[in-house]
N, C-alpha and C positions, 0 to 999 in steps of 0.2 A: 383303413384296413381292419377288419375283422381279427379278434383273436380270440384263442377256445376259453372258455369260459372257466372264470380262475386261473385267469394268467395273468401276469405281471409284464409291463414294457419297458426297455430301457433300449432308446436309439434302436437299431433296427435288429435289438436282441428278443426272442419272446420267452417268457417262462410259466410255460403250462403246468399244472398242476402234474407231479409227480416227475415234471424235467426242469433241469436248470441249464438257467441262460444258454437255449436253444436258439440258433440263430435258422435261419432257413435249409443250409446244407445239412443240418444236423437232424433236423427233421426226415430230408428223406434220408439221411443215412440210416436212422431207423425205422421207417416204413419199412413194414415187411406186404409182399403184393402175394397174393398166395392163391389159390382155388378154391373155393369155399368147401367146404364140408356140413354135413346134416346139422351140429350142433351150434352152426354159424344161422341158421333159415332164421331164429328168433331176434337176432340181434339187425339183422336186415329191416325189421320193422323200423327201427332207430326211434325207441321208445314210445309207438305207438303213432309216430307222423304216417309212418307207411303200412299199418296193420290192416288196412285194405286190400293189402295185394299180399296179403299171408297163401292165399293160394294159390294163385301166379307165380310166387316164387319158391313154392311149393313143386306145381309141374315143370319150370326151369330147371330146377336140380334134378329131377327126374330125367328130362332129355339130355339132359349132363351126363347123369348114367351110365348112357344110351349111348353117348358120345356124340351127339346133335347139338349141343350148346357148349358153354363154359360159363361158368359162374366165378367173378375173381373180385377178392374183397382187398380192401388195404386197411391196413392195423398200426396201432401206434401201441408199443407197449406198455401198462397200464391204463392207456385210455381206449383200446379197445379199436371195431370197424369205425373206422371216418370214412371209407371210401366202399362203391360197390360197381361193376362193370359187368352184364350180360354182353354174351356174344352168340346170335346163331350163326351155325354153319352152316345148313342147309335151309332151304325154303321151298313152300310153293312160289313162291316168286324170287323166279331168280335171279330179275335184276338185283335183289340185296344179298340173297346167300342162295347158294348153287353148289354149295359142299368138298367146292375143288378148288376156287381160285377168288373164289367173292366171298365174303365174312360180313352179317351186320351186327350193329355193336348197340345196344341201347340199355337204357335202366343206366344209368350211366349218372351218380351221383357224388358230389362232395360234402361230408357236411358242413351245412352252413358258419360254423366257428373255426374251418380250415380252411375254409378258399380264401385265395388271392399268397397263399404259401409257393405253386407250383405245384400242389400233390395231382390234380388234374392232369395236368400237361405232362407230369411224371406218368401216370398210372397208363394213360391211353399210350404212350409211348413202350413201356411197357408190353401192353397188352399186344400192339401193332408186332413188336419185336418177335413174340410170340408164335403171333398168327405165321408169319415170313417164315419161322423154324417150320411151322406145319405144311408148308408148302403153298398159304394163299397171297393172292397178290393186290387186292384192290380192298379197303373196305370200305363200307357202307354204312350210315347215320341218317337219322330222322332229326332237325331241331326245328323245335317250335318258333312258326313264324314270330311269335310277340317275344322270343327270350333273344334281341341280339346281343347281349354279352356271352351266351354259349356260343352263335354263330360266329363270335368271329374270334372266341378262343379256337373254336374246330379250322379257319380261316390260317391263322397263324400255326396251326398246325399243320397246312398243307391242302385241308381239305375244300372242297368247291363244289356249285349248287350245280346238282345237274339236271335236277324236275319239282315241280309241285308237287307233293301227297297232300290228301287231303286228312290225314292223321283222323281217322274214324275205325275206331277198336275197341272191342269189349274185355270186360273179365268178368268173372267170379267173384266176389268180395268174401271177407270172411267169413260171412254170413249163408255162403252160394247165391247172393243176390247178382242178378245180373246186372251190371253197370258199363254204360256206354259215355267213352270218350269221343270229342270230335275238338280236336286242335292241329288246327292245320300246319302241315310244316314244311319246310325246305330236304330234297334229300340229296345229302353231302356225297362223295367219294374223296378218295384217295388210293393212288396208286402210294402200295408200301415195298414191292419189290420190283426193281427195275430190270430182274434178270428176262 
């Protein structure tokens, strides 16, 4: 198991840098899950791994705005975002969001020196919780064919394959260069409210 960098282990206690002997429920007892705000966009990079998509999540908060997405980070107090979650609400394609009862949910990261804690399984759960107050009922995920340790965390969460995409999309880099992804994936649902 992974632990954040400048931590200390004793039996199944962790102590991160700036916590003591934090065991796992301590952890999310202080995860705070929140909705990002403008002076959160730079920390979303996570130190320059993701400065690529400074613009993309640039126009996310923008349709956030708007009220067309959600942008939701999770924070450990003095160590800052570990976690980040986009949601659209609506789409041109409505099998993933249709504004009223389907939500897709992607950008969907842990950082690597927290996983295998549960902040994952917490945050999406979370976020599901959420979406149900809003009134949607099913949501919707892309995972990449080659990552099956995400597929079958989303698995154990409820979720199931229900088609192929062929996961081919571009962006903006920060540079405005255009960059084209093609990783193909599985796309998940989950029914989250049974009403």
């Amino acid at each position: 198991m992974a632990y954040p960098q400048g931590s200390r282990t004793q039996g199944n206690t962790v102590e991160p840098l700036g916590y003591t002997r934090l065991d796992m429920s301590d952890y999310l007892s202080e995860l705070n899950i929140r909705q990002a705000i403008s002076s959160d966009l730079p920390a979303l990079e996570w130190d320059g791994e993701y400065t690529h998509f400074r613009l993309l999540y640039r126009d996310i908060f923008q349709s956030a705005q708007h009220g067309e997405a959600l942008l939701w980070v999770a924070e450990l107090p003095d160590l800052g975002i570990i976690g980040q979650l986009f949601v659209q609400l609506n789409s041109s394609r409505k099998e993933l969001a249709d504004g009223f009862q389907r939500a897709y949910i992607y950008g969907f990261r842990i950082k690597f020196d927290f996983r295998g804690f549960g902040l994952g399984s917490y945050m999406l759960n979370f976020v599901e919780t959420d979406l149900v107050k809003r009134g949607f009922r099913i949501t919707v995920l892309n995972v990449a064919r080659d990552n099956p340790e995400a597929r079958l965390l989303y698995e154990r969460q409820g979720y199931h394959i229900v088609a192929a995409e062929p996961g081919q999309w571009s962006y903006l880099d920060e540079k405005g260069r255009r960059c084209w992804i093609n990783e193909p994936a599985w796309r998940m649902e989950k029914v989250i409210d049974m009403n």
